[in-house]
C-alpha positions as CSV (number, residue, x, y, z in Angstrom):
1,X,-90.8,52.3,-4.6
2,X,-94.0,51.6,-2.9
3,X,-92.5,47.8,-2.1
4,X,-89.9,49.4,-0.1
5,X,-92.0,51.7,1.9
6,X,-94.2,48.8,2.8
7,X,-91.3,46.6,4.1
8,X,-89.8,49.9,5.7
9,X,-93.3,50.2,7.3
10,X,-93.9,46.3,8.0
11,X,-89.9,46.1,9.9
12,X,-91.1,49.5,11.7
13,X,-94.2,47.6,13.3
14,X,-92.3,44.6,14.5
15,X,-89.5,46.8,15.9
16,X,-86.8,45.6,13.7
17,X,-86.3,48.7,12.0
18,X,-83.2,51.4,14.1
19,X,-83.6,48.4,16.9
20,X,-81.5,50.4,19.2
21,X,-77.9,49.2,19.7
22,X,-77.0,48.2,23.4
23,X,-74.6,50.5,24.6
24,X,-71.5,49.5,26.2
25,X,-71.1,50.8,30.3
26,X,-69.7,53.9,30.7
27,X,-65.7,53.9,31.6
28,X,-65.6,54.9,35.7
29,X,-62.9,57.9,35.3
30,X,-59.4,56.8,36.2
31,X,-58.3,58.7,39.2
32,X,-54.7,60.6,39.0
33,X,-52.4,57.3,40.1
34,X,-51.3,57.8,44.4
35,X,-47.9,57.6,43.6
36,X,-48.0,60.2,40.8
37,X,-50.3,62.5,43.2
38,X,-47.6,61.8,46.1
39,X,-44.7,62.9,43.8
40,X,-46.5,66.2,42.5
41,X,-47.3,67.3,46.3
42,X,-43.6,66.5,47.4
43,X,-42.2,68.5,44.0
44,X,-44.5,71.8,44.9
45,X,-43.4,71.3,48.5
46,X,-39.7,71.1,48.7
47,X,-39.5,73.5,45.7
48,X,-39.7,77.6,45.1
49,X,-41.7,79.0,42.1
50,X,-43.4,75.8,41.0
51,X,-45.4,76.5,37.7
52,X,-47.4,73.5,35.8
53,X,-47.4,73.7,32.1
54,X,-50.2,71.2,30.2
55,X,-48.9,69.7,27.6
56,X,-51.2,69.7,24.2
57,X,-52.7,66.2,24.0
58,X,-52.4,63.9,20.3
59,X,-53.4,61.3,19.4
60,X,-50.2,59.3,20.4
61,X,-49.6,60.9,24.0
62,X,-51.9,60.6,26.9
63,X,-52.6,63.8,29.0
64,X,-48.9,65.3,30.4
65,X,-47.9,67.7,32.2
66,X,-44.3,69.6,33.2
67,X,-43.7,70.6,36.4
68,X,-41.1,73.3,36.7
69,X,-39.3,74.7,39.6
70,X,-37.7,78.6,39.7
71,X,-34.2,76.8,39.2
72,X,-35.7,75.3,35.9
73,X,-35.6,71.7,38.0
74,X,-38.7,69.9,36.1
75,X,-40.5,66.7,35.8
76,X,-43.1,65.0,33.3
77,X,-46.2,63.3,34.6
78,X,-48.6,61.5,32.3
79,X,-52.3,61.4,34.0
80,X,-55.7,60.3,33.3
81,X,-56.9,63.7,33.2
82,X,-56.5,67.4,35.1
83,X,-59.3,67.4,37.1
84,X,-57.5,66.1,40.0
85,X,-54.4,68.7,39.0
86,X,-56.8,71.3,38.9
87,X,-57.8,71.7,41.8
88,X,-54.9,71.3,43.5
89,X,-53.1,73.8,41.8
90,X,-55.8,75.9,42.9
91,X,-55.7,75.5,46.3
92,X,-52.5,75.4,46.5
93,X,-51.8,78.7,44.4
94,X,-49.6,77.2,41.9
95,X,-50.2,78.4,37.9
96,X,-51.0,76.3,35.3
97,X,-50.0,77.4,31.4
98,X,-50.7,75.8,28.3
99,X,-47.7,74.8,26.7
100,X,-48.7,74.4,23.3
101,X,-49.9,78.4,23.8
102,X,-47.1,79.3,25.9
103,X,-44.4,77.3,25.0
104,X,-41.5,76.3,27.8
105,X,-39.6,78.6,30.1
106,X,-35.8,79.0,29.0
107,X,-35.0,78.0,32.4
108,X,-35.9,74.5,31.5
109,X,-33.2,74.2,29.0
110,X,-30.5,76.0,31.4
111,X,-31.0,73.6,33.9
112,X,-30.5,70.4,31.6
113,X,-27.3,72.2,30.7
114,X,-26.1,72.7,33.8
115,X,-26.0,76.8,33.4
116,X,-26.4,78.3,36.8
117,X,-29.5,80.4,38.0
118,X,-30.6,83.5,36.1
């Protein structure tokens, strides 16, 4: 035992023992894609009751989230995060829900089917 605690020791001294690892430069965040961000404003803007529902994230799906309209008219966006959604739901009073929580709104399904408003 005492053999090891010498070499343990002696790799200690010369630095060679938990060298640190060089760590790999953090990943700039990826910013929410212009096109995606110009198709979310125009949704909320041209449409009544717009809610935002975030989708829960697994391993196989990226962030998403639904956009849905008081008619039930929705679309799907995959981003790089919320942040940006955030804060312009915020700003722009809109709500955001958590899907896996709250589930979809039946509206959703109506308007697929072609059922007319509530």
């Amino acid at each position: 035992m005492r053999g090891r605690d010498e070499e343990a020791w002696r790799e200690f001294r010369e630095g060679r023992h938990g060298a640190r690892k060089e760590r790999a430069p953090k990943a700039k965040p990826q910013k929410t894609p212009r096109e995606d961000r110009g198709a979310i404003k125009d949704f909320v803007a041209t449409r009544t009751g717009v809610e935002v529902f975030v989708e829960p994230r697994t391993l196989g799906a990226e962030f998403s989230v639904v956009l849905v309209a008081h008619d039930g008219e929705w679309l799907r966006f995959h981003l790089p995060d919320e942040s940006w959604l955030k804060k312009f739901a915020h700003k722009r009073g809109v709500p955001m829900y958590d899907a896996g929580v709250l589930g979809y709104p039946k509206r959703m399904k109506d308007y697929r089917r072609g059922e007319p408003d509530a």
